[in-house]
Gaussian input, Z-matrix of N, CA and C with variables (Angstrom, degrees):
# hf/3-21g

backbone

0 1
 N
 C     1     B1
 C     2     B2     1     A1
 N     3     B3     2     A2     1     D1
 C     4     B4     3     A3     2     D2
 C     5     B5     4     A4     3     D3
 N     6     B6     5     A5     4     D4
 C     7     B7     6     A6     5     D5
 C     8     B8     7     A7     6     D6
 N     9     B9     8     A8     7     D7
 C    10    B10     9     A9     8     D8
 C    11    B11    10    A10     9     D9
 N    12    B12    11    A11    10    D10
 C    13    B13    12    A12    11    D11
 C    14    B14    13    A13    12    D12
 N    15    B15    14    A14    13    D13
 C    16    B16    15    A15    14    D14
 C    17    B17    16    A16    15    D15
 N    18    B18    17    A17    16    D16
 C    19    B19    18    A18    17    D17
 C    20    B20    19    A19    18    D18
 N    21    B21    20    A20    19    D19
 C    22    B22    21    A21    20    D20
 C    23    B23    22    A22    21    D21
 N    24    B24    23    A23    22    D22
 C    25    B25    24    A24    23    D23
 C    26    B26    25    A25    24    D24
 N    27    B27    26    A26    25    D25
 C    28    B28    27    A27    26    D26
 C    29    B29    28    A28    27    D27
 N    30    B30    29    A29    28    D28
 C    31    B31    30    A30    29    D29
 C    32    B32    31    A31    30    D30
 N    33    B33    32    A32    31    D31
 C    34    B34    33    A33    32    D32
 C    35    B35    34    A34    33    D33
 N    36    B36    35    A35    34    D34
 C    37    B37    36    A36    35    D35
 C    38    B38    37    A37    36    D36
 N    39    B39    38    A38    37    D37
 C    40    B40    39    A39    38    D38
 C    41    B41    40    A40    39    D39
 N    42    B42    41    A41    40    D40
 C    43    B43    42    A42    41    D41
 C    44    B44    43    A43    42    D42
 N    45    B45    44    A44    43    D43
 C    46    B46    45    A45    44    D44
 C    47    B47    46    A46    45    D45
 N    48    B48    47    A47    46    D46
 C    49    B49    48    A48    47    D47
 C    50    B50    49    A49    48    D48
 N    51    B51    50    A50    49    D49
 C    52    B52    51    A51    50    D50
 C    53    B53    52    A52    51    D51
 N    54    B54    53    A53    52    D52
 C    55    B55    54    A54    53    D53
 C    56    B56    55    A55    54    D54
 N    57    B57    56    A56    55    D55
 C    58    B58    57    A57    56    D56
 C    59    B59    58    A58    57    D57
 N    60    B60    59    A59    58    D58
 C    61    B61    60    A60    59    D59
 C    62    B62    61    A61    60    D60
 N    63    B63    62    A62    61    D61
 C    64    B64    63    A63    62    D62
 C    65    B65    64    A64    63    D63
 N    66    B66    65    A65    64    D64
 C    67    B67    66    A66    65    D65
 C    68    B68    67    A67    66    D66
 N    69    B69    68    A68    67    D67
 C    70    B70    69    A69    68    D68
 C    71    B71    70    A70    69    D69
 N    72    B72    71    A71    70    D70
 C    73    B73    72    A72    71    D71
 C    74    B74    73    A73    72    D72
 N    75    B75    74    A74    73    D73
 C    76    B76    75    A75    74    D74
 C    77    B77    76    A76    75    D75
 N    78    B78    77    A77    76    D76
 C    79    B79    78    A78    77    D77
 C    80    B80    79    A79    78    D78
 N    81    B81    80    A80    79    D79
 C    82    B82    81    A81    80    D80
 C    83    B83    82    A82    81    D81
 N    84    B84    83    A83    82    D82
 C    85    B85    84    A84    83    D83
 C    86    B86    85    A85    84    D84
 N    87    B87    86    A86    85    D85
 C    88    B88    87    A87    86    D86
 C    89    B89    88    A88    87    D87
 N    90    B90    89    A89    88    D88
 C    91    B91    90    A90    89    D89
 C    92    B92    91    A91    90    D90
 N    93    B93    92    A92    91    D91
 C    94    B94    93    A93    92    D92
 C    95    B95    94    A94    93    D93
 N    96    B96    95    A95    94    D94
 C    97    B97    96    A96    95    D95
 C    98    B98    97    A97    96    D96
 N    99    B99    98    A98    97    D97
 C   100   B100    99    A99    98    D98
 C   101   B101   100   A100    99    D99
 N   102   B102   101   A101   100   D100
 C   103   B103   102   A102   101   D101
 C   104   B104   103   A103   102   D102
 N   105   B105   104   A104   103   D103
 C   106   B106   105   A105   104   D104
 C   107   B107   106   A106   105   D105
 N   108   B108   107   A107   106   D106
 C   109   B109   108   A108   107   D107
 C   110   B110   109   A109   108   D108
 N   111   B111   110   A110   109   D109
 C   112   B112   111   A111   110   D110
 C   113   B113   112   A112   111   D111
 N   114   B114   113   A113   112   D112
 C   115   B115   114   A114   113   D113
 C   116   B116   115   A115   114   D114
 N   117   B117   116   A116   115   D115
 C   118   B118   117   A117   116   D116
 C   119   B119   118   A118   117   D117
 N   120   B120   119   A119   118   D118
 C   121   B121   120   A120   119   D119
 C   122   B122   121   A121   120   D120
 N   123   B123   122   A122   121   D121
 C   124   B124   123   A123   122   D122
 C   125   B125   124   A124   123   D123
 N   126   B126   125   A125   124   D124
 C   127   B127   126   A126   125   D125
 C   128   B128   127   A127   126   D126
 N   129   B129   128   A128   127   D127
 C   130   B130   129   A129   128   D128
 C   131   B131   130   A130   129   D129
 N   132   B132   131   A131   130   D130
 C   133   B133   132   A132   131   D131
 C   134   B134   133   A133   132   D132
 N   135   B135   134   A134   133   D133
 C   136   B136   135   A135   134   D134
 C   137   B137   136   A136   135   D135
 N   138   B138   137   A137   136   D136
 C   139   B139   138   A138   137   D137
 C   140   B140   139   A139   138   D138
 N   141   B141   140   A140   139   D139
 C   142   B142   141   A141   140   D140
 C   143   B143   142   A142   141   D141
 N   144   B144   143   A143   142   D142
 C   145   B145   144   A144   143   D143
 C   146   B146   145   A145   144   D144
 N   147   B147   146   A146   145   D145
 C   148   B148   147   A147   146   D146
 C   149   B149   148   A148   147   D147
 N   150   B150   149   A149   148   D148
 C   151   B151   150   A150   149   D149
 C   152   B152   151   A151   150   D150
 N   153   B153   152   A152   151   D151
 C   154   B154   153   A153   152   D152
 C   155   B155   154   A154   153   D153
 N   156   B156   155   A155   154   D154
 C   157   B157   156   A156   155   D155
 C   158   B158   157   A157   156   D156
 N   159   B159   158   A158   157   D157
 C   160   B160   159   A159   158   D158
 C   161   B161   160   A160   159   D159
 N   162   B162   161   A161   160   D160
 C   163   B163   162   A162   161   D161
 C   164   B164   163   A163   162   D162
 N   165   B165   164   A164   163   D163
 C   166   B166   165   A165   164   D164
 C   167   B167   166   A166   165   D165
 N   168   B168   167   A167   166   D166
 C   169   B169   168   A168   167   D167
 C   170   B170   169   A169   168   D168
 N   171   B171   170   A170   169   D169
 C   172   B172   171   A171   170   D170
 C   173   B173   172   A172   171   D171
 N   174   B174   173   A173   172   D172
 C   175   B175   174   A174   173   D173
 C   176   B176   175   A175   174   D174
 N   177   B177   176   A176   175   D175
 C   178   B178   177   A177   176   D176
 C   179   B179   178   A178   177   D177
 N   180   B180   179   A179   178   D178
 C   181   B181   180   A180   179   D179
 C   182   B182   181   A181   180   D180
 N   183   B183   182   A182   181   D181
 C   184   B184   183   A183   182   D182
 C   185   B185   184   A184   183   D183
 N   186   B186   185   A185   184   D184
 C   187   B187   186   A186   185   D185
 C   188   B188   187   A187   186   D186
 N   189   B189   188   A188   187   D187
 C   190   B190   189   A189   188   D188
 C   191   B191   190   A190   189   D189
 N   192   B192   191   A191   190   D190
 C   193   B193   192   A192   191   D191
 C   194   B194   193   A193   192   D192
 N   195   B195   194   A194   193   D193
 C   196   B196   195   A195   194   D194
 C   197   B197   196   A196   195   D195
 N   198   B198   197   A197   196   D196
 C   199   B199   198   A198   197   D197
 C   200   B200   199   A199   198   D198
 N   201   B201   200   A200   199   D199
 C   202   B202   201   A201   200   D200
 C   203   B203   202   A202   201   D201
 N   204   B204   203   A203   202   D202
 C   205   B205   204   A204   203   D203
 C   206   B206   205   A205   204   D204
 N   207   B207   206   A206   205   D205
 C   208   B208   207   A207   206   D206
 C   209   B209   208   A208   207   D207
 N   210   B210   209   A209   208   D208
 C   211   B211   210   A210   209   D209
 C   212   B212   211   A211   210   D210
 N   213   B213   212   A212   211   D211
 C   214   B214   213   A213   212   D212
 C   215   B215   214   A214   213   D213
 N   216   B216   215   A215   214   D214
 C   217   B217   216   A216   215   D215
 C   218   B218   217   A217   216   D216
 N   219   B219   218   A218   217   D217
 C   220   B220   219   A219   218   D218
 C   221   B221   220   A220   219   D219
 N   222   B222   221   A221   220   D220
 C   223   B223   222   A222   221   D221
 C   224   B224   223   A223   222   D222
 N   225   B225   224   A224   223   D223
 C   226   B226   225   A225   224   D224
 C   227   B227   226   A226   225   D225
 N   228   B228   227   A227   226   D226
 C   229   B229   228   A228   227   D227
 C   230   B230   229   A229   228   D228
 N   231   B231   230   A230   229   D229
 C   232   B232   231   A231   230   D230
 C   233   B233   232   A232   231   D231
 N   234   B234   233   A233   232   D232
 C   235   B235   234   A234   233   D233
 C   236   B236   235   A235   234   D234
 N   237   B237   236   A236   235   D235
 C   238   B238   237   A237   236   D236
 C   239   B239   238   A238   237   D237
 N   240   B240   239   A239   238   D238
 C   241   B241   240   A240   239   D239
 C   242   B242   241   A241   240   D240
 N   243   B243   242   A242   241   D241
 C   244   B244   243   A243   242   D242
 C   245   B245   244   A244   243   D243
 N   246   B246   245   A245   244   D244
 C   247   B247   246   A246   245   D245
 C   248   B248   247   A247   246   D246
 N   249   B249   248   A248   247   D247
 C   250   B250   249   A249   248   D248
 C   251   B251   250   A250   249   D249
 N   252   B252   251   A251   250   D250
 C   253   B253   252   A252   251   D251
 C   254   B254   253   A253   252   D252
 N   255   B255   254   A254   253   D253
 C   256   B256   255   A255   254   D254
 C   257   B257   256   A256   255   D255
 N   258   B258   257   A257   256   D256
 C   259   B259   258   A258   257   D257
 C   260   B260   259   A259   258   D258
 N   261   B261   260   A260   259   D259
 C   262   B262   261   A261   260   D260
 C   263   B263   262   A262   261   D261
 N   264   B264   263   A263   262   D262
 C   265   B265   264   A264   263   D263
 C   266   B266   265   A265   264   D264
 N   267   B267   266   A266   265   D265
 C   268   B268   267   A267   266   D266
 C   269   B269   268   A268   267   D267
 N   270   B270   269   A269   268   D268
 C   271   B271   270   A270   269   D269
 C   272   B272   271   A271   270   D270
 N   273   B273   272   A272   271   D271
 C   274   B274   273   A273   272   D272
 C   275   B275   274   A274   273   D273
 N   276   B276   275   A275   274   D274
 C   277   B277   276   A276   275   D275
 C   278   B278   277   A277   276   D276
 N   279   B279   278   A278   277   D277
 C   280   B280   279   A279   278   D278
 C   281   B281   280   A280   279   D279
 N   282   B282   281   A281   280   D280
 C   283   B283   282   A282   281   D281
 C   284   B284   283   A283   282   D282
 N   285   B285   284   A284   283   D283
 C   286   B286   285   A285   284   D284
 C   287   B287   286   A286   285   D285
 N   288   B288   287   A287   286   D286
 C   289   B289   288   A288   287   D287
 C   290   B290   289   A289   288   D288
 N   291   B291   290   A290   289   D289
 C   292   B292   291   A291   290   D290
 C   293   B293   292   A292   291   D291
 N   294   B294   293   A293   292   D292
 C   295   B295   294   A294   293   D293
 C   296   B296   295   A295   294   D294
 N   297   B297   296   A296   295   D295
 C   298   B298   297   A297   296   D296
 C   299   B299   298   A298   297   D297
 N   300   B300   299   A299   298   D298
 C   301   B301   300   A300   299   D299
 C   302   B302   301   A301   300   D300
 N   303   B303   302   A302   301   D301
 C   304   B304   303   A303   302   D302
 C   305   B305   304   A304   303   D303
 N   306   B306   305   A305   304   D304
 C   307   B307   306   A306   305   D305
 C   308   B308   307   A307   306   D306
 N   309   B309   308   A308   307   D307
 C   310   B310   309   A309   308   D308
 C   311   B311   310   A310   309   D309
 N   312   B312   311   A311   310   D310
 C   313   B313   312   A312   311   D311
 C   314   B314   313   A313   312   D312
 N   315   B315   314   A314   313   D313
 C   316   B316   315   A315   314   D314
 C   317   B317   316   A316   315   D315

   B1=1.4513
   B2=1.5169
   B3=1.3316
   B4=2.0489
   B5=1.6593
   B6=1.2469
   B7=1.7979
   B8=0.9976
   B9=1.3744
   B10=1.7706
   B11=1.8765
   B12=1.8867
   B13=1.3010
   B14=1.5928
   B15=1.3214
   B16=1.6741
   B17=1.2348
   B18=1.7564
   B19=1.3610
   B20=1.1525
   B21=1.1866
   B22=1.7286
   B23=1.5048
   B24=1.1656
   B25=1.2840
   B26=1.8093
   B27=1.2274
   B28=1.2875
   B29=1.8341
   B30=1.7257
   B31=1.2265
   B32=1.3723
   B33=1.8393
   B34=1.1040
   B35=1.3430
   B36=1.3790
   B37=1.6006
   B38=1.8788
   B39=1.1382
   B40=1.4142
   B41=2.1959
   B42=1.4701
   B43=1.3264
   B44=2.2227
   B45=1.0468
   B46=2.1709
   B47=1.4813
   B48=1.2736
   B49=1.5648
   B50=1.2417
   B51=1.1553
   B52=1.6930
   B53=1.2781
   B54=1.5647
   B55=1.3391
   B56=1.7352
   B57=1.7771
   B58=0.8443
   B59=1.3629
   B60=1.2092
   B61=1.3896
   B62=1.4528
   B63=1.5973
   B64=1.8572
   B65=1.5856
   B66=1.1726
   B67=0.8290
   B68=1.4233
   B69=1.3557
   B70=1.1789
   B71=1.7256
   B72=1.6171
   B73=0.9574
   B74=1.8459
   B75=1.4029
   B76=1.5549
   B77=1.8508
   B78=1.2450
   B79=1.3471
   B80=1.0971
   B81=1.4066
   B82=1.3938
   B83=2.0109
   B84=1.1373
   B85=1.2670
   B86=1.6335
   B87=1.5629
   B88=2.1046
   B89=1.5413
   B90=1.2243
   B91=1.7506
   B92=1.6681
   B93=0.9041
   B94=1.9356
   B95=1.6441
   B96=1.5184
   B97=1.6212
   B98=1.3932
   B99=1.6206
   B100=2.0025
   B101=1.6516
   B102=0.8594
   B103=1.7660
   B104=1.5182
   B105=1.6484
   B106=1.2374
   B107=1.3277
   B108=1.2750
   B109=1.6808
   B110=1.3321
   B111=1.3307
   B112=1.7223
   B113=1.5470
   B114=1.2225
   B115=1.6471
   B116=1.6009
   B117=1.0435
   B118=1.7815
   B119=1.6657
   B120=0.4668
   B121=1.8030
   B122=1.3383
   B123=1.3171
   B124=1.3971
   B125=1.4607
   B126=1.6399
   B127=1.2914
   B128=1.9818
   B129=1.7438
   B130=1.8838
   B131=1.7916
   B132=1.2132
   B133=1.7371
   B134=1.8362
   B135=1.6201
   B136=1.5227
   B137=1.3516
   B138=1.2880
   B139=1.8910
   B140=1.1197
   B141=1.7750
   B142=1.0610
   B143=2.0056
   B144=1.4071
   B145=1.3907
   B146=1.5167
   B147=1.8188
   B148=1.6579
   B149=1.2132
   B150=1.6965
   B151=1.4778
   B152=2.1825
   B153=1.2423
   B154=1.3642
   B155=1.5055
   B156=1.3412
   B157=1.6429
   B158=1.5534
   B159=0.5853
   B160=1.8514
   B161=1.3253
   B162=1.7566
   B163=0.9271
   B164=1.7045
   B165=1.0716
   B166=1.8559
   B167=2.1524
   B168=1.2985
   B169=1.5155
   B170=1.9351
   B171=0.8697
   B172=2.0775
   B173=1.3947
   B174=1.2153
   B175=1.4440
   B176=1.6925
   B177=1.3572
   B178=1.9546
   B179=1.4036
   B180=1.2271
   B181=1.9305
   B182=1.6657
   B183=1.5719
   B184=2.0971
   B185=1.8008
   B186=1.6435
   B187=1.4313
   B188=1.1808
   B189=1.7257
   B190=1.8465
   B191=1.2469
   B192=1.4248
   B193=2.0145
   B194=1.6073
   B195=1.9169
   B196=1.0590
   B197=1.7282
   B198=1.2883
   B199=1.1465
   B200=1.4699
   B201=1.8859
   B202=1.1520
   B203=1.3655
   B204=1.0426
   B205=1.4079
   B206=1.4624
   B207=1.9543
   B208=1.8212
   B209=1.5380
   B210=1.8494
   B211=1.8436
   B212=0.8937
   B213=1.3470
   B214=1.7627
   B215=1.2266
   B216=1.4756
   B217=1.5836
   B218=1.4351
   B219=1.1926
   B220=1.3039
   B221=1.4512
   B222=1.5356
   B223=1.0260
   B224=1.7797
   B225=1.1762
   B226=1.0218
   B227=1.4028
   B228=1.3493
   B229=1.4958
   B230=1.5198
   B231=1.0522
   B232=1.4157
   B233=1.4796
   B234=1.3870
   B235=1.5022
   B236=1.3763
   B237=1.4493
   B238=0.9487
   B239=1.6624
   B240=1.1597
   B241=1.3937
   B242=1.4626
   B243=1.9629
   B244=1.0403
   B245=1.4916
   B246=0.9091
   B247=1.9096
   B248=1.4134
   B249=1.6352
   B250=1.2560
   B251=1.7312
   B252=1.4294
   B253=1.1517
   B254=1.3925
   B255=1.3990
   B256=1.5467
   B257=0.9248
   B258=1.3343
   B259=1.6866
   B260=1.6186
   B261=1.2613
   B262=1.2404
   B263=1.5796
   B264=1.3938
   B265=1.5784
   B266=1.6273
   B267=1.5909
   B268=1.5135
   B269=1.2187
   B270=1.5377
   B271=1.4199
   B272=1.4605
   B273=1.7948
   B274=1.4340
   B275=1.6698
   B276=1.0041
   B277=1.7099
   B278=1.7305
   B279=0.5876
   B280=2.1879
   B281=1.1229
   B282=1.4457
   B283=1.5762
   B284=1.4326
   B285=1.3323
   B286=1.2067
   B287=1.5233
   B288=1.5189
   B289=1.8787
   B290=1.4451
   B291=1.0128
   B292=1.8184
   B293=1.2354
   B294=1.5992
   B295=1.2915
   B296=2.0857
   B297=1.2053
   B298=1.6659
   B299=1.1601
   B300=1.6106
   B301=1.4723
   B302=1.0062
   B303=1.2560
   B304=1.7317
   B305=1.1844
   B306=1.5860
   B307=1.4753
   B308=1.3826
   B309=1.1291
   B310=1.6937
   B311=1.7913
   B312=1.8499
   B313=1.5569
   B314=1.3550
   B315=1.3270
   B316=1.7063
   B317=1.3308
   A1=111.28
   A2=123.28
   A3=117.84
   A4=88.77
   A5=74.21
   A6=95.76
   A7=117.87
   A8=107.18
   A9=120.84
   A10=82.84
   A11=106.95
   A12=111.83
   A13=86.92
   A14=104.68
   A15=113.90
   A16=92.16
   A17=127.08
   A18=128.75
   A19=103.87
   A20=98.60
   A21=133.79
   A22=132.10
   A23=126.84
   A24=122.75
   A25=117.03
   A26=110.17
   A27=149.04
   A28=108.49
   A29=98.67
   A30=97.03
   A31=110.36
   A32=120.71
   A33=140.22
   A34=124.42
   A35=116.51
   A36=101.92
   A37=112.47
   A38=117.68
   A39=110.69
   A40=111.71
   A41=100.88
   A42=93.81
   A43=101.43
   A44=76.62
   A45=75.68
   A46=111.19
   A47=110.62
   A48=107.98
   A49=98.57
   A50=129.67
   A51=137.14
   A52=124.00
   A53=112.47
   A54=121.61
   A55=91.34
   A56=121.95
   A57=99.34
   A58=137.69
   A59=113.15
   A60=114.85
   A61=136.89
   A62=88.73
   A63=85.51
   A64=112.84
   A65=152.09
   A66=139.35
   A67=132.31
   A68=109.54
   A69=148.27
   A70=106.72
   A71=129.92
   A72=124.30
   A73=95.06
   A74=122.14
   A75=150.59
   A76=95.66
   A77=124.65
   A78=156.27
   A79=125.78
   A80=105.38
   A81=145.81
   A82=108.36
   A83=134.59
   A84=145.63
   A85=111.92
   A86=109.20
   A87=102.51
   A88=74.19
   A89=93.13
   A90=119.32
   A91=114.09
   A92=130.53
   A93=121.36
   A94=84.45
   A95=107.66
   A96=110.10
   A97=107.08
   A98=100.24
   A99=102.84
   A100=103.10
   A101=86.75
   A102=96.49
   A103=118.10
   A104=104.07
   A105=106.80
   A106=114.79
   A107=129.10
   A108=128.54
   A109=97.04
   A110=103.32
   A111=151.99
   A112=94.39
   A113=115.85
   A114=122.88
   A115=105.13
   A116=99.56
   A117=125.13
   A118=132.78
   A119=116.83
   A120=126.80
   A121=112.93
   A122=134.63
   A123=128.94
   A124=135.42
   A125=109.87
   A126=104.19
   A127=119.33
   A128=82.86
   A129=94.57
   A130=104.91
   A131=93.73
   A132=89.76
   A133=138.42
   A134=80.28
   A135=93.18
   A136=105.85
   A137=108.53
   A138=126.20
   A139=92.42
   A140=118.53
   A141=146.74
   A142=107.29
   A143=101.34
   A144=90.12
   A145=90.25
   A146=98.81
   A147=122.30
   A148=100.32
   A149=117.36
   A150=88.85
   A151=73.24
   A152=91.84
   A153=108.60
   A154=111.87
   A155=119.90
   A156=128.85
   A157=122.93
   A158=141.62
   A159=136.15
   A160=105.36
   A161=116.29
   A162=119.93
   A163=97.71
   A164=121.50
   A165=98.87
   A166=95.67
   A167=83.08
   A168=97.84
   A169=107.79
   A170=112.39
   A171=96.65
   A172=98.24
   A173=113.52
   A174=122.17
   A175=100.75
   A176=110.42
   A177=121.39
   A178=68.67
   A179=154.75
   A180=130.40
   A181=96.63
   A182=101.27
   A183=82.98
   A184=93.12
   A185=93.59
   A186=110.48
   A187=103.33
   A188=100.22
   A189=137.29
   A190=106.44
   A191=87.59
   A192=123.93
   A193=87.47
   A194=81.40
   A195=109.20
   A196=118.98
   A197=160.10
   A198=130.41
   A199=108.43
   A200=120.24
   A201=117.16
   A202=113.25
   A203=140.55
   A204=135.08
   A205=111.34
   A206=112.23
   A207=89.73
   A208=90.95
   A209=82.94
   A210=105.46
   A211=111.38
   A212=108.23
   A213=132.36
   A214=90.77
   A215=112.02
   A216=131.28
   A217=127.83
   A218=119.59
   A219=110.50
   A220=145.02
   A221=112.27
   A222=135.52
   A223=125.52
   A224=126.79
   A225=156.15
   A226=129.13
   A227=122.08
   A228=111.13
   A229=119.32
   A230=124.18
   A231=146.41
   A232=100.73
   A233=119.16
   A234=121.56
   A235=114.94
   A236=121.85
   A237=97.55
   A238=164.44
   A239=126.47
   A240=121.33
   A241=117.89
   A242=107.67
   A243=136.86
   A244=143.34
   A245=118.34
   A246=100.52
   A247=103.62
   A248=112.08
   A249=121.17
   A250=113.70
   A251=134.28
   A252=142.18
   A253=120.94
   A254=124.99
   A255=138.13
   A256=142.96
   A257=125.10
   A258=113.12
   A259=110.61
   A260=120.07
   A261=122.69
   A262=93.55
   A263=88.79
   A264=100.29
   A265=109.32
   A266=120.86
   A267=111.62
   A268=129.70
   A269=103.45
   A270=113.49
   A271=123.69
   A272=98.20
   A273=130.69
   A274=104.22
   A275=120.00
   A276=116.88
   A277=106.31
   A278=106.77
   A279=118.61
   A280=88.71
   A281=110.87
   A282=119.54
   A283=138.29
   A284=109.39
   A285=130.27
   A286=117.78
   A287=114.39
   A288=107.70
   A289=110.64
   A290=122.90
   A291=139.38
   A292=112.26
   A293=121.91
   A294=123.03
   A295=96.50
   A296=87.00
   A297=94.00
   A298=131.26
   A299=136.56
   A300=151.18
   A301=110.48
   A302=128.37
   A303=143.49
   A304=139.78
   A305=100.26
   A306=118.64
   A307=136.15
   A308=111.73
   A309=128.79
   A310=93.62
   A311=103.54
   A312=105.24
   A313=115.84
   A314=107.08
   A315=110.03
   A316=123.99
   D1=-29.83
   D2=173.83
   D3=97.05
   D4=-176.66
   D5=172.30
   D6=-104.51
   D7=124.40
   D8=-160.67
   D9=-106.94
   D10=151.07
   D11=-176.00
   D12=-126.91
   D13=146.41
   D14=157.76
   D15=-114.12
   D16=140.79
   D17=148.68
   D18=-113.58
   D19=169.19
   D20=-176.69
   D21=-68.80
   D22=122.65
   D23=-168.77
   D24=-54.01
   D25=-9.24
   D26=-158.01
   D27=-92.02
   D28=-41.14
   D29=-169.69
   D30=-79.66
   D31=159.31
   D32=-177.38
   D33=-122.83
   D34=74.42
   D35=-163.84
   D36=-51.69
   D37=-56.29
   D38=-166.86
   D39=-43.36
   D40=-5.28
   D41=179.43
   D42=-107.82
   D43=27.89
   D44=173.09
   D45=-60.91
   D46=-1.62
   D47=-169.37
   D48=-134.63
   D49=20.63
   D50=-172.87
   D51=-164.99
   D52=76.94
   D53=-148.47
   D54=-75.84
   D55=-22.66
   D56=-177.22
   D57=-75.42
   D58=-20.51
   D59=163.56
   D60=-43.32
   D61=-15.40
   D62=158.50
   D63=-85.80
   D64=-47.74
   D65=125.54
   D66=28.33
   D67=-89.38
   D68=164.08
   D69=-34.17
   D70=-51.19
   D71=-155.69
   D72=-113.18
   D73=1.71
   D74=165.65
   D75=75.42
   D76=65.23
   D77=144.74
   D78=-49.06
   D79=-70.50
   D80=177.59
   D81=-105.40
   D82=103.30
   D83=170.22
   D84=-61.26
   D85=148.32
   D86=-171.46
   D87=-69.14
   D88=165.76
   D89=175.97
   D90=58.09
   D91=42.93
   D92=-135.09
   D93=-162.78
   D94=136.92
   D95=153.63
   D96=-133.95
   D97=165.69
   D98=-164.95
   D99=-146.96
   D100=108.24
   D101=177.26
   D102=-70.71
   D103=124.20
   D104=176.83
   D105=-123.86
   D106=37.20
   D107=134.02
   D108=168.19
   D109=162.41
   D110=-142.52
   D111=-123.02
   D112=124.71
   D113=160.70
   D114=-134.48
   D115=124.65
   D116=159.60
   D117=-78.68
   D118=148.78
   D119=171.01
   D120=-165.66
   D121=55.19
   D122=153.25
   D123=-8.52
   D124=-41.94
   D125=-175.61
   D126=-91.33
   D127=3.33
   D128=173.73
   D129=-111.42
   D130=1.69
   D131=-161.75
   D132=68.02
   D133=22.79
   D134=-166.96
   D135=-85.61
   D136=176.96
   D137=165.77
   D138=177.49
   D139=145.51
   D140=174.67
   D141=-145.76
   D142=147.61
   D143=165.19
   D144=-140.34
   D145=173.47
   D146=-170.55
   D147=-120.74
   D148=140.60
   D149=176.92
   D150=-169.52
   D151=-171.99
   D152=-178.81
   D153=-128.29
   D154=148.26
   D155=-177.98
   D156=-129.14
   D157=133.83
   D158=161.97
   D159=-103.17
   D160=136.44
   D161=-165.63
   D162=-132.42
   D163=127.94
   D164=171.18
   D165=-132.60
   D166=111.98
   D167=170.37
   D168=-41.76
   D169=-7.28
   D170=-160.82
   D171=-108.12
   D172=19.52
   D173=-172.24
   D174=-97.73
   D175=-49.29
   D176=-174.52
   D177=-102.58
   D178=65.04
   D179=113.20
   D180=85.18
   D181=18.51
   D182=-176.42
   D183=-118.93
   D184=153.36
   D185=170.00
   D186=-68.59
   D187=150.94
   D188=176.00
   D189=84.88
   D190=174.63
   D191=-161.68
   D192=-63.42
   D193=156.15
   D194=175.19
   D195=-65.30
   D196=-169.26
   D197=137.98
   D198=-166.90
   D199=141.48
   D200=-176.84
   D201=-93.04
   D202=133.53
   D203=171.87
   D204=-134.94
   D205=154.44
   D206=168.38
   D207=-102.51
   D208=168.56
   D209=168.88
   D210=-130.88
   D211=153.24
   D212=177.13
   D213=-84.67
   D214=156.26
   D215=142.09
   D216=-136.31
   D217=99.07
   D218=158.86
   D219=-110.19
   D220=149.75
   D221=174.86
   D222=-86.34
   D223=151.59
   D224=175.93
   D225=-129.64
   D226=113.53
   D227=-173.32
   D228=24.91
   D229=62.43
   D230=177.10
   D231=46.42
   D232=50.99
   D233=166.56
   D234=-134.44
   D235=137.56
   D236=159.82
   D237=-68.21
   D238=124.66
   D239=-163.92
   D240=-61.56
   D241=-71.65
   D242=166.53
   D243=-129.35
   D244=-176.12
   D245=165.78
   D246=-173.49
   D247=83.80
   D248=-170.98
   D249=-111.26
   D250=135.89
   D251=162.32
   D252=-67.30
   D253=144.16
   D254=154.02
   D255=-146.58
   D256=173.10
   D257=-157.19
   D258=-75.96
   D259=-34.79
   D260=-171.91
   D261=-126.28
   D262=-176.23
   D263=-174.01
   D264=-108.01
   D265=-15.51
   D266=153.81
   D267=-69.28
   D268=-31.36
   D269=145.69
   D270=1.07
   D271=-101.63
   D272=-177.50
   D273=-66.74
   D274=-17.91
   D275=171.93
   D276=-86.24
   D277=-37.48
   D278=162.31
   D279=-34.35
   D280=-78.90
   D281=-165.16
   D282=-73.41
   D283=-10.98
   D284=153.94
   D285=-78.12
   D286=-25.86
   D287=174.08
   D288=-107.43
   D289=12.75
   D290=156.39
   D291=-86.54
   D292=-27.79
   D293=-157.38
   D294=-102.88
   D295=-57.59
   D296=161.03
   D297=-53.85
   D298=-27.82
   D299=161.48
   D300=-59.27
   D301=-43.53
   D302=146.75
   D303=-9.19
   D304=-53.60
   D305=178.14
   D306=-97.72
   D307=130.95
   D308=-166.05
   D309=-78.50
   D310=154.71
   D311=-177.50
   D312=-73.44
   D313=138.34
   D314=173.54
   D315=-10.39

């Protein structure tokens, strides 16, 4: 069956290149992340979701800017794989269909 995606009522494609605009339109909360879609693959045991975060270092006492970015997450047989940030959201979908092309069936 592949990897089937549900997105989010939430998501905005024209902002794939402007994570801040979630942010911006209060989507995404300062300090706050918001997932905007779910991918399946049953027959690898996968799941990953897409989503966006704001992070502002001066909150835990650390230097630099605040910054919105989305992240991937993936899973593996209900483990975690990874949990990486990027600037855009073709970005993190690159890396989510490199990472999925990858994998042999359950």
């Amino acid at each position: 069956m592949g990897l089937r995606m549900q997105w989010s009522v939430v998501y905005h494609s024209p902002w794939d290149a402007t994570p801040e605009a979630y942010l911006e339109c209060g989507i995404v909360a300062p300090g706050r992340s918001r997932r905007l879609a779910r991918m399946e693959d049953d027959t690898r045991a996968f799941k990953a979701y897409l989503g966006v975060q704001h992070f502002d270092p001066t909150r835990y006492g650390l230097p630099g800017q605040a910054q919105t970015r989305f992240f991937l997450s993936l899973f593996l047989r209900g483990r975690i794989v990874t949990l990486r940030t990027y600037p855009t959201l073709d970005a993190a979908r690159a890396a989510l269909d490199s990472f999925h092309a990858g994998l042999a069936p359950a």
